[in-house]
C-alpha positions in Angstrom: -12.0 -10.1 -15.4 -10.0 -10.9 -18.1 -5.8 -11.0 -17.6 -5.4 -10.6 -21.4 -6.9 -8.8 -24.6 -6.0 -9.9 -28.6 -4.3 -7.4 -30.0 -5.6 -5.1 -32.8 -5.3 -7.1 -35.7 -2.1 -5.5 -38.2 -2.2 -3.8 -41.2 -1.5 -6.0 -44.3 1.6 -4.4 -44.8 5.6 -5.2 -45.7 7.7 -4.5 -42.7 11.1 -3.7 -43.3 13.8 -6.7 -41.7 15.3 -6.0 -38.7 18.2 -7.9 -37.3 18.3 -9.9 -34.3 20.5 -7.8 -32.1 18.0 -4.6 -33.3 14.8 -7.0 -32.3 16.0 -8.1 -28.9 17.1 -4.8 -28.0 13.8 -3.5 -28.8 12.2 -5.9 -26.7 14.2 -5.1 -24.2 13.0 -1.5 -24.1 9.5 -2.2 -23.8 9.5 -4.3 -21.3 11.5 -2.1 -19.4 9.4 0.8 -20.0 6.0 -1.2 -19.4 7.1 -2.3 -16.2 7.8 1.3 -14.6 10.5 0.9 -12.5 12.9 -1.1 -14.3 15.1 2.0 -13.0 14.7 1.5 -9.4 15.4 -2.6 -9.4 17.2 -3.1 -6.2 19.2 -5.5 -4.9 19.2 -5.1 -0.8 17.8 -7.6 1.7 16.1 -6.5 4.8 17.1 -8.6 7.6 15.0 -8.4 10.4 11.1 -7.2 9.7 8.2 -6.8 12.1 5.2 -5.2 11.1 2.5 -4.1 14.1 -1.0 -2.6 12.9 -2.0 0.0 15.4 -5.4 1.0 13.7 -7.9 -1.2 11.9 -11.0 -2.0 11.8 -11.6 -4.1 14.6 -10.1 -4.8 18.0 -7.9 -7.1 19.1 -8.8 -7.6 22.9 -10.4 -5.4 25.7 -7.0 -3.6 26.4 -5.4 -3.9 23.5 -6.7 -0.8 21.9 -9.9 0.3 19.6 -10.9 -0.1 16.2 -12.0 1.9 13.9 -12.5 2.7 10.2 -8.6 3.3 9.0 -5.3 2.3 8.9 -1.9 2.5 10.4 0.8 -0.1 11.0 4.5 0.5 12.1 7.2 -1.1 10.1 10.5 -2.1 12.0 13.0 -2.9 9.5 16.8 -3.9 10.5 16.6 -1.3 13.7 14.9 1.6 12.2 11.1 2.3 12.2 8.2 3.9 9.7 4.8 4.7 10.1 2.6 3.6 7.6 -0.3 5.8 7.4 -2.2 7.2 10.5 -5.9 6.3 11.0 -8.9 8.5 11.1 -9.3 9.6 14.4 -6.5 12.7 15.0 -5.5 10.5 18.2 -6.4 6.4 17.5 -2.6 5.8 16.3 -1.3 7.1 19.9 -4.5 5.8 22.5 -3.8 2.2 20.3 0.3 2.8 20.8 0.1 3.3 24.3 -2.2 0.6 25.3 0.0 -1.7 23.0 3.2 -0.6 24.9 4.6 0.3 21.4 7.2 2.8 21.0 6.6 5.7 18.6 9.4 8.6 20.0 12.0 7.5 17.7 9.9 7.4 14.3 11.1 10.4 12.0 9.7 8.7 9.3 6.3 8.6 7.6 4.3 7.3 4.5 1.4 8.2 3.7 -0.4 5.6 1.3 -3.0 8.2 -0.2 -5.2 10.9 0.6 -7.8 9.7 2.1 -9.2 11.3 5.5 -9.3 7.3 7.0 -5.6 7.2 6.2 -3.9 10.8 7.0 -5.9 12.0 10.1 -3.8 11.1 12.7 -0.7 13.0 11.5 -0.9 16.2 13.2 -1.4 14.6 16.6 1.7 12.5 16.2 3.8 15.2 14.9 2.9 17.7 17.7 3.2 15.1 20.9 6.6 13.5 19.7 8.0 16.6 18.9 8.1 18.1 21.8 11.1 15.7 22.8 12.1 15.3 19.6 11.9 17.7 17.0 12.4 15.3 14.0 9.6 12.8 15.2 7.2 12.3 12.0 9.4 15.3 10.4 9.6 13.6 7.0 6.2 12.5 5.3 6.8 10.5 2.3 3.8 10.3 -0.4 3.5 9.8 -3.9 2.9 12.2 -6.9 -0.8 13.5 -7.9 -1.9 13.1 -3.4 -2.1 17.0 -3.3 -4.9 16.9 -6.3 -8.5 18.2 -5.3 -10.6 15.6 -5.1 -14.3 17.4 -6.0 -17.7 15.9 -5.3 -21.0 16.3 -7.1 -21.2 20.0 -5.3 -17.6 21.0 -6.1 -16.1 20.8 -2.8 -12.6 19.5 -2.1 -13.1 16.4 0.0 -9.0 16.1 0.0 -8.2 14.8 3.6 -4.9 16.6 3.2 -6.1 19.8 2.3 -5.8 21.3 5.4 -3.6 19.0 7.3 -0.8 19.8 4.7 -0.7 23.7 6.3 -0.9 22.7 9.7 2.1 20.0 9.0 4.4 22.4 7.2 4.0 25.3 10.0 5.7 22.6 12.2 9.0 22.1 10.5 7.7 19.3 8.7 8.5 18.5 4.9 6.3 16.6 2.5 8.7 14.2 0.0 6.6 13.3 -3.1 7.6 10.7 -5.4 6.9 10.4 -8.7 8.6 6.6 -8.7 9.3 3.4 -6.7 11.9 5.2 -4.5 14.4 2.9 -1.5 13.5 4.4 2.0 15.8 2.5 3.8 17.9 -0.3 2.0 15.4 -2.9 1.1 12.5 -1.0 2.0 10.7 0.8 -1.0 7.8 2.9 -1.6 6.2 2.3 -5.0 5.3 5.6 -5.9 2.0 5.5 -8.4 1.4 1.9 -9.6 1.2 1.0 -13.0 -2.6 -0.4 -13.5 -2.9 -3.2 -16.7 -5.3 -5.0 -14.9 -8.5 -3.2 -14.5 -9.2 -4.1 -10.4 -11.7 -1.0 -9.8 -10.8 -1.0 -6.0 -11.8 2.2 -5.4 -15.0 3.8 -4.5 -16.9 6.2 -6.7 -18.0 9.6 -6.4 -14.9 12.1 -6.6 -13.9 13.7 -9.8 -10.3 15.0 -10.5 -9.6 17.9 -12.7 -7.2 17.1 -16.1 -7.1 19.9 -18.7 -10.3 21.8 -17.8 -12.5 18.5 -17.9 -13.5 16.4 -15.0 -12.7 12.8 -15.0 -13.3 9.8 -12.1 -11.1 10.0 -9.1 -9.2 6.7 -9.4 -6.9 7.2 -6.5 -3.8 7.7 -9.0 -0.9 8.1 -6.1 -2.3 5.3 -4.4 1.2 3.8 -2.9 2.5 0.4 -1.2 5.2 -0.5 1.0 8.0 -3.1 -0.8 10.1 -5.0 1.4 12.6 -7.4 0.5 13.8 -10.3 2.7 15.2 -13.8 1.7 12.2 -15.0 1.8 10.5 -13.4 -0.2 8.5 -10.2 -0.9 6.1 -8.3 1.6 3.6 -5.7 0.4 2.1 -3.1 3.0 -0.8 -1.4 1.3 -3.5 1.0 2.7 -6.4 0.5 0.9 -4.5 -1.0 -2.4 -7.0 1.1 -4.8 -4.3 0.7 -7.3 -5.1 -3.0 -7.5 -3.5 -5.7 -5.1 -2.6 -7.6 -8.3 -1.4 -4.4 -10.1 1.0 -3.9 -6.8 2.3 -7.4 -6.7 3.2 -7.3 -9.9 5.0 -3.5 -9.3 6.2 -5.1 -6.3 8.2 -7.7 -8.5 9.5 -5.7 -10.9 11.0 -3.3 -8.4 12.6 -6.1 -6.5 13.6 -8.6 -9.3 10.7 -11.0 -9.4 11.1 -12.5 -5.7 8.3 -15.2 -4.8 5.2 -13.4 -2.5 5.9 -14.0 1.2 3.0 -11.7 2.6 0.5 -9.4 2.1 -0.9 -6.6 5.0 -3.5 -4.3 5.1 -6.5 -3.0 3.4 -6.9 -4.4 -0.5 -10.7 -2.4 -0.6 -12.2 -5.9 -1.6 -15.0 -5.5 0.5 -17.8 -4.4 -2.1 -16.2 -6.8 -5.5 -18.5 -9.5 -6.7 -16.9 -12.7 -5.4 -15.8 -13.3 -9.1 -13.3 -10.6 -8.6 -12.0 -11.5 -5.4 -11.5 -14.9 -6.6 -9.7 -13.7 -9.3 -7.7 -11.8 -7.0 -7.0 -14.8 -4.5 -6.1 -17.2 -7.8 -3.4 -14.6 -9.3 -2.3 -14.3 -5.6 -1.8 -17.6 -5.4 0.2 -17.6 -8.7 2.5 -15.3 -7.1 3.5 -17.9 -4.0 1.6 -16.2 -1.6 2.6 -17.8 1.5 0.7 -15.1 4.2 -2.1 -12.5 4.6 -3.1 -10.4 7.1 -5.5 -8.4 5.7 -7.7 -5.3 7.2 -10.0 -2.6 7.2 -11.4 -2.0 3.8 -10.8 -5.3 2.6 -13.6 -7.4 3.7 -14.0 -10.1 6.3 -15.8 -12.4 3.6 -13.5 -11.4 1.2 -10.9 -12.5 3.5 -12.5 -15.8 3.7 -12.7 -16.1 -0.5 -9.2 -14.7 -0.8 -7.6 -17.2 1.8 -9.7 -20.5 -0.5 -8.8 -18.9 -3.5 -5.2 -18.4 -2.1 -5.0 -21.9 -1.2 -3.7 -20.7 2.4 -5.7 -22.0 5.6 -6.3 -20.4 9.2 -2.8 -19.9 10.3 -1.7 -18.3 7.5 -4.7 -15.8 6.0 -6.4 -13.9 8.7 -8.2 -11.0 9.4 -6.2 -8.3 10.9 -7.2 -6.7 14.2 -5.3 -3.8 16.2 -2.2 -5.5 17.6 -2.2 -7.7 15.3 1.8 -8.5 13.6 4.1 -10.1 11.3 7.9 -10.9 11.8 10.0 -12.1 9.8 10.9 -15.8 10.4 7.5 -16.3 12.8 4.7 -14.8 10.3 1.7 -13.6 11.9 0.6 -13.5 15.4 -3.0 -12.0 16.0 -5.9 -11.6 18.4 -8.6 -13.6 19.1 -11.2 -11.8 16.8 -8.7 -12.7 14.1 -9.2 -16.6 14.2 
């Protein structure tokens, strides 16, 4: 993949002068407006940060919950808590909470990082078992512009795994809050909204079609959304299946929070079918970043793991595959199970 193309060659033309003040300015602009979220720069710090995946591909120990194809993880940030996505099966996120002793009653909060069945199932389930001591338990779903789209197959058929789940979630007193841009959850804490996509990482897989203007077009997962956490440390990204690019994110990821260094990466990066030029690629810009951790899951590969950490220049204790239970804290970095090593 190449980071760069040269430019259209100009039109032997006179341009008119412009002054220096007029030239910067208009630098300015565009770089603002090609980064996306020059708007939503912020400037908080979030002080205390642990990250627990409840659903992943594979297990961490005998008792420590089951894996399965999907992804949740709960984010405690500074005393309050989110749910990151809910798995596949309607009640994985609450059998892998319980056996983990982790506390879900409190969590009003919910982001859901795209469509995808493997990502939105267990939402109902949650909803319905917390509410019934707390009525604002997974009351607020946040998610990102375009997630409500059909998403047809070769038949036709909607194959949205929020199409019905939506209804169902709404009849409960629950509200859906869509953003259309990098939006602050919680101070520090931001959700990217739809990433910006100059680099062409195709982590998504084929197959779906979306509809634009009468005229069917490749289902690129356009509300694909990340986590953004700042800490003095750094920057951690929380992605689902990062089909908007890992690269494209971490880039996002800086402009939203003012160019901070990478401290960590978790969660699916959808790695697991590239060509191990891409994922080299991907490891190398990674490592340009100052990627100091990785804890990366379900769709993203166990080999690919592997190439990223090499390419990543990170080693054993700090790139690993993530199992259920499996953590990152702010200050300690990752603790995991033994499948993990």
């Amino acid at each position: 993949m190449s980071d760069t193309q040269a430019p259209p060659a100009e039109p032997a033309v006179e341009k008119p002068k412009r002054n220096w003040r007029t030239f910067v300015l208009g630098v300015c602009i565009a770089l603002a407006a090609a980064s996306g979220a020059a708007h939503a720069q912020g400037t908080h710090q979030v002080q205390a940060l642990k990250i627990t995946v409840l659903v992943t591909n594979l297990a961490g120990n005998a008792r420590g919950g089951d894996g399965e194809w999907g992804y949740s993880a709960l984010v405690e940030a500074s005393g309050r808590k989110i749910l990151y996505d809910t798995g596949s099966s309607p009640d994985m996120v609450l059998k892998n909470a319980r056996a983990l002793r982790v506390d879900l009653s409190d969590v009003e909060e919910v982001v859901l990082s795209h469509n995808h069945g493997d990502h939105v199932a267990g939402l109902m389930t949650l909803r319905r078992e917390f509410a019934k001591a707390n009525p604002k338990a997974f009351s607020r779903a946040h998610v990102a512009a375009r997630i409500f789209e059909p998403r047809l197959n070769a038949g036709g058929d909607d194959q949205n795994g929020l199409r019905d789940i939506r209804a169902e979630y709404l009849a409960t007193g629950g509200t859906f809050i869509v953003h259309d841009k990098p939006a602050e959850l919680l101070p520090g804490l931001w959700l990217t909204g739809p990433v910006p996509r100059p680099h062409p990482e195709k982590n998504w897989s084929p197959g779906l079609s979306l509809r634009v203007a009468n005229t069917l077009i490749e289902d690129n997962v356009p509300e694909d959304s990340a986590l953004v956490i700042a800490t003095g440390e750094g920057i951690v990204i929380l992605t689902g299946c990062g089909h908007a690019g890992i690269v494209n994110i971490a880039e996002y990821a800086r402009a939203i929070v003012s160019g901070k260094p990478l401290l960590a990466v978790m969660g699916g990066i959808h790695l697991f079918a590239a060509t191990d030029q891409a994922v080299q690629w991907t490891g190398a810009r990674l490592k340009d970043f100052g990627l100091k951790t990785l804890l990366a899951g379900h769709c993203t590969g166990i080999e690919a793991t592997y190439i990223l950490r090499e390419a990543a220049r990170l080693d054993r204790k700090t790139a690993l595959v993530s199992t259920v239970g499996s953590s990152f804290t702010l200050g300690r970095g990752i603790t995991s199970g033994a499948l993990a090593q």
